[in-house]
C-alpha positions as a Python dict, from the first residue, in 0.01 Angstrom:
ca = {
    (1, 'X'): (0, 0, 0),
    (2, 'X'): (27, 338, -171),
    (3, 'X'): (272, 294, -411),
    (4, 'X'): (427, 677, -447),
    (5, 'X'): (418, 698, -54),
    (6, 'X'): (599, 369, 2),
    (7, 'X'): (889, 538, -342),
    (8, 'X'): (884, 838, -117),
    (9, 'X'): (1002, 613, 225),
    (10, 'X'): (1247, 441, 44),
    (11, 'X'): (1415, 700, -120),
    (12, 'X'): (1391, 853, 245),
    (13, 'X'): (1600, 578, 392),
    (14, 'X'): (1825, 563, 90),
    (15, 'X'): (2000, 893, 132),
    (16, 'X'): (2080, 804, 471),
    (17, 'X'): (2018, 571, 717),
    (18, 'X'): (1738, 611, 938),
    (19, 'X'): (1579, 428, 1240),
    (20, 'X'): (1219, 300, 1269),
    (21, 'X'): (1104, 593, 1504),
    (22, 'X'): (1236, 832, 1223),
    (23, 'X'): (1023, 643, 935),
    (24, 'X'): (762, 638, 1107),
    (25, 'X'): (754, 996, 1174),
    (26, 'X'): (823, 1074, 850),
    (27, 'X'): (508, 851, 701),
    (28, 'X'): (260, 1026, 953),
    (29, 'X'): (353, 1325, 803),
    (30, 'X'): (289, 1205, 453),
    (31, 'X'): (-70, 1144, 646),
    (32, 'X'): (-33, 718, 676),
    (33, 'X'): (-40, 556, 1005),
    (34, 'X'): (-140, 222, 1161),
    (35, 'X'): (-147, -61, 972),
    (36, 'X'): (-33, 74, 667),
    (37, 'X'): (252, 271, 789),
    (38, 'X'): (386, -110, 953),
    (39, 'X'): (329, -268, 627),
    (40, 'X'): (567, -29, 428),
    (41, 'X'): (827, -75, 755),
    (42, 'X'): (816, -415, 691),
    (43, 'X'): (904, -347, 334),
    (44, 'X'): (1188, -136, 390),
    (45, 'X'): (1311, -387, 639),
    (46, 'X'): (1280, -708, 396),
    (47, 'X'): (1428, -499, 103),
    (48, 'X'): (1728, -349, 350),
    (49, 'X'): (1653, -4, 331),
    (50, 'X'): (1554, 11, 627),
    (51, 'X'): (1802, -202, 975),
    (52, 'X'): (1825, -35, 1297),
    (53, 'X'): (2175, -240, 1337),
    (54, 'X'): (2328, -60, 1031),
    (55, 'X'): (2199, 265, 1126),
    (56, 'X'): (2327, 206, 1540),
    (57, 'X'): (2680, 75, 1426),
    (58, 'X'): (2715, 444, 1161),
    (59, 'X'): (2654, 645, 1431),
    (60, 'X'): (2819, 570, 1702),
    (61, 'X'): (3103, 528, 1498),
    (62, 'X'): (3082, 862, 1341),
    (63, 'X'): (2974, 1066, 1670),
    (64, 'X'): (3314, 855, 1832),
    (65, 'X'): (3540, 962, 1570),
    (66, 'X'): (3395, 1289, 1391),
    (67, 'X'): (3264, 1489, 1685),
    (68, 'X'): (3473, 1250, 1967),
    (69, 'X'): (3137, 1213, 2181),
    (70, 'X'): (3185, 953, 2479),
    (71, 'X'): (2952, 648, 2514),
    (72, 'X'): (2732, 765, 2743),
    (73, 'X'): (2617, 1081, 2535),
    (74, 'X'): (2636, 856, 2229),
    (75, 'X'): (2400, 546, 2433),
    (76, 'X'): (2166, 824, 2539),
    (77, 'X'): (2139, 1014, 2186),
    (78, 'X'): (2051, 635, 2024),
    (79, 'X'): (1840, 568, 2325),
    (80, 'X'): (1620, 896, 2234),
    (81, 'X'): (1548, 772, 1895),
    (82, 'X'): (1416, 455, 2006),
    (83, 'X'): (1686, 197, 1888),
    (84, 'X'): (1679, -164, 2070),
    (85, 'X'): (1857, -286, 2358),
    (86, 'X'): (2016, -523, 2056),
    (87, 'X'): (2110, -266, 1821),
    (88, 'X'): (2233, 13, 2105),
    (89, 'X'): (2461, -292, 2190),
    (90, 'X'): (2572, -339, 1844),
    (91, 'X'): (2667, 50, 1751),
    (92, 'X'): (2836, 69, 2094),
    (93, 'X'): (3085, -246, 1998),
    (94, 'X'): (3270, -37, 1694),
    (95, 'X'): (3430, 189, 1951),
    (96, 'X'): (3750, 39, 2057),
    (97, 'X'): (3854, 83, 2383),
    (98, 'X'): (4214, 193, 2310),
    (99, 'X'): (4108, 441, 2076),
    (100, 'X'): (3802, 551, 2283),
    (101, 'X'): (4091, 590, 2600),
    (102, 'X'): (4335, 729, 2364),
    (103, 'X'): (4041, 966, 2224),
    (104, 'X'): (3949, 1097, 2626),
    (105, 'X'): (4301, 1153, 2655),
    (106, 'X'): (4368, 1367, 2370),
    (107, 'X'): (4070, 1597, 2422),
    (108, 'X'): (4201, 1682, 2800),
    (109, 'X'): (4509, 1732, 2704),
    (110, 'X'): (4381, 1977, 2425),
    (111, 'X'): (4160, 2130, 2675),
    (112, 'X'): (4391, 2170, 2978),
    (113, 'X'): (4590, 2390, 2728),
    (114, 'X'): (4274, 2624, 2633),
    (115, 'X'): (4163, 2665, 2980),
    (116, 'X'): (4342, 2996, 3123),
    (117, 'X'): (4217, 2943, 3493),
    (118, 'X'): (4490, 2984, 3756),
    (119, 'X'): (4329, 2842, 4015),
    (120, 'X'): (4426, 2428, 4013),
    (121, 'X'): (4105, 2319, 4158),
    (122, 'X'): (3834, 2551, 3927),
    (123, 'X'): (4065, 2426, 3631),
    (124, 'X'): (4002, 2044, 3723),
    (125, 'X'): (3651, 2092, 3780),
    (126, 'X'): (3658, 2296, 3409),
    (127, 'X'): (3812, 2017, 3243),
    (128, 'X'): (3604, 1724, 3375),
    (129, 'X'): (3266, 1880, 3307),
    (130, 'X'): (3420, 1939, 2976),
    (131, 'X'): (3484, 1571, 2932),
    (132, 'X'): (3167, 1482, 3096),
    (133, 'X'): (2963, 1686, 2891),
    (134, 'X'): (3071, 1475, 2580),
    (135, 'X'): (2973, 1206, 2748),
    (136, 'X'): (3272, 998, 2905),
    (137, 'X'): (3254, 822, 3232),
    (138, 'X'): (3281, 992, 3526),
    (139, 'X'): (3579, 753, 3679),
    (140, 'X'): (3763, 748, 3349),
    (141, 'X'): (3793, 1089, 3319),
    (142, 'X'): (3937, 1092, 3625),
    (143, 'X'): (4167, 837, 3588),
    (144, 'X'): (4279, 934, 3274),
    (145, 'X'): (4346, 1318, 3426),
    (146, 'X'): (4520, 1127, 3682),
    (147, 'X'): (4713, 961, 3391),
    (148, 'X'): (4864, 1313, 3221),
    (149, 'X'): (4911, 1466, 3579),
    (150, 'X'): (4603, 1707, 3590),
}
């Protein structure tokens, strides 16, 4: 294993977490692949720079509460960077369904007040392809809209 490479990987994972898909990427472009590049994965893994769980759990958990993304968009986005059934399960469980309900709830409320349409029915359809753009479900949106008498 190439010593300064494998430095370089670790250091890459230490400033912030990272998933397999993104190591690996990043070791192709430091020109190793194959074998190799699994060996220093296995590394990072056994030396805990490097778990998918960690990295799945941070991010949801950040998108939910820093940028308020639903679970869908937030499944999808963790889905893209090729993060296990397992893991995708694991980052999904640190949103709390109060807070994710309470969350949809404050953003449509926030929104109904921004949106200057007079017609009722454009206005609806504004607010849930708001909410369904950051990725909440289709029937809670609804019901939640239902909820604050939109």
């Amino acid at each position: 294993m190439n010593r300064e490479v494998l430095v370089k990987a670790a250091n890459f994972c230490a400033y912030q977490e990272r998933t397999q898909q993104e190591v690996r990427k990043r070791l192709a472009e430091l020109e190793v692949e194959g074998d190799e590049a699994e060996e220093m994965i296995a590394w990072l893994i056994e030396n805990n720079y490097l778990n998918e769980e960690r990295f799945a759990r941070i991010f949801a958990g950040s998108k939910f509460r820093q940028k308020r993304w639903g679970r869908l968009k937030i499944r999808q986005e963790l889905k893209m960077r090729g993060v296990s059934e397992y893991c995708l399960k694991a980052g999904m469980s640190e949103i709390d369904d109060e807070d994710y309900l309470q969350t949809l709830t404050d953003l449509l409320e926030k929104k109904a007040k921004e949106i200057k349409e007079p017609n009722p029915i454009k206005r609806k359809q504004k607010l849930l392809t708001y909410a369904l753009s950051k990725g909440f479900e289709s029937d809670l949106v609804f019901e939640q809209m239902k909820g604050i008498g939109i």
